[in-house]
C-alpha positions as CSV (number, residue, x, y, z in Angstrom):
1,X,165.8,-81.4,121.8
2,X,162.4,-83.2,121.1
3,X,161.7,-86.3,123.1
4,X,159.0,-88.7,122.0
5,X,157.3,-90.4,125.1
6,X,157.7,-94.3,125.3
7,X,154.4,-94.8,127.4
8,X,151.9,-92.6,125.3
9,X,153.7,-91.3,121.9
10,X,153.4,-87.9,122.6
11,X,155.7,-85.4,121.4
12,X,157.6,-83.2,124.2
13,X,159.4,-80.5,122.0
14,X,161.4,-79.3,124.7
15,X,161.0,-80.8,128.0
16,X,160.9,-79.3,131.3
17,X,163.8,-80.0,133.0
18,X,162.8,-80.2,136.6
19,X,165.5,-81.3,140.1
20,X,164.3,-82.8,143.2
21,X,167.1,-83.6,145.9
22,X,167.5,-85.6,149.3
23,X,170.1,-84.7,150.8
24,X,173.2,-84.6,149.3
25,X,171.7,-86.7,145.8
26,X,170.1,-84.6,143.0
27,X,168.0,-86.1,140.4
28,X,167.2,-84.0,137.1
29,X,164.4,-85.4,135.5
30,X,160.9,-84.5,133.4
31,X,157.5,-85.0,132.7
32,X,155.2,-85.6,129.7
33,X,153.3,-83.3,129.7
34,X,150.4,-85.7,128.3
35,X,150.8,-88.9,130.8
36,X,153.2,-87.9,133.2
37,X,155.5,-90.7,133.1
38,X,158.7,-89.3,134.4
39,X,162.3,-89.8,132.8
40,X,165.5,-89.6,134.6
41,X,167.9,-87.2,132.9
42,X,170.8,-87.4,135.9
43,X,171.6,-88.5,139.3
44,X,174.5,-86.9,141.1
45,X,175.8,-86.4,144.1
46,X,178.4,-83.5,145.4
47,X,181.4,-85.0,144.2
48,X,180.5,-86.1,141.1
49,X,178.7,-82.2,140.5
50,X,182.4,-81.2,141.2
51,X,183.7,-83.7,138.8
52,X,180.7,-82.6,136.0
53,X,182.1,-78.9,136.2
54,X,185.6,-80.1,136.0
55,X,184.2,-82.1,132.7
56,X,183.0,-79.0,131.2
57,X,186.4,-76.7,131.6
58,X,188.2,-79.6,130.3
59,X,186.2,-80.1,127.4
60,X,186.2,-76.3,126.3
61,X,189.6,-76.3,126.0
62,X,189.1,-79.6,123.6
63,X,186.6,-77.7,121.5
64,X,188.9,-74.4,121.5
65,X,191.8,-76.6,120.1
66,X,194.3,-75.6,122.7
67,X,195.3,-79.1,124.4
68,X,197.1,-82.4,123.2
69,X,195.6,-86.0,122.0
70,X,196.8,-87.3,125.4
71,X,194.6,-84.4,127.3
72,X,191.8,-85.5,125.1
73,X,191.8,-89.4,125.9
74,X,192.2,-88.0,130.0
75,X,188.7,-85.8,129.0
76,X,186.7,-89.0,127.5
77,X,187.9,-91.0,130.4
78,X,186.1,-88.5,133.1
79,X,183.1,-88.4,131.1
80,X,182.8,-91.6,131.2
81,X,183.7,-91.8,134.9
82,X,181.1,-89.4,135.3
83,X,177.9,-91.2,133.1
84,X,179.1,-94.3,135.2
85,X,178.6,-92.9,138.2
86,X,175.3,-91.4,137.3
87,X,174.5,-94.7,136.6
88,X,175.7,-96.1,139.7
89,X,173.8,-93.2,142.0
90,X,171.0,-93.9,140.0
91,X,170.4,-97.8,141.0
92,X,171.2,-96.8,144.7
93,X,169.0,-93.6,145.0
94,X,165.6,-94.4,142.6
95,X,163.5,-90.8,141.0
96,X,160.6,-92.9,141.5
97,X,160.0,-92.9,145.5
98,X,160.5,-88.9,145.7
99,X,158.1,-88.4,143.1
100,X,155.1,-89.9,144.4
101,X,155.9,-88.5,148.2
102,X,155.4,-84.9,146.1
């Protein structure tokens, strides 16, 4: 997936996924490779890893075709639990202070 870099333009064909934790929180984040700015990708902690795996068996059963409208309403409804509470861990636990104590 190509990215285009809001600080400097630069094109980042394939960015470099890189994860820093404190404790229990885990941010996934990159680079440009040009100016460094750094751009969050995810911030979870262990329950909502847990929740992110559940996610993605439930939602291979919706792209095999094997499960019911009602199971596919209950598989949007934890995705967006999940992005919310990215979101959420986000505000609380900020990429920016662990990067600059590297």
């Amino acid at each position: 997936m190509e990215m285009i870099c809001n600080k400097c333009g630069a094109v980042i064909p394939k960015p470099d996924l890189k994860t820093i934790r404190a404790g229990e929180i885990e941010h996934t984040y990159f680079l440009c490779p040009d100016c460094g700015e750094a751009y969050r990708v995810s911030t979870t902690d262990k329950h909502l890893r847990k929740r992110i795996e559940d996610y993605n068996r439930m939602s291979a059963r919706v792209r095999n075709g094997t499960c019911t409208k009602e199971f596919q309403k209950r598989v949007q409804k934890v995705k967006e639990d999940n992005v919310r509470r990215s979101r959420e861990l986000a505000k609380t636990h900020p990429l920016a202070p662990l990067l600059q104590a590297e």
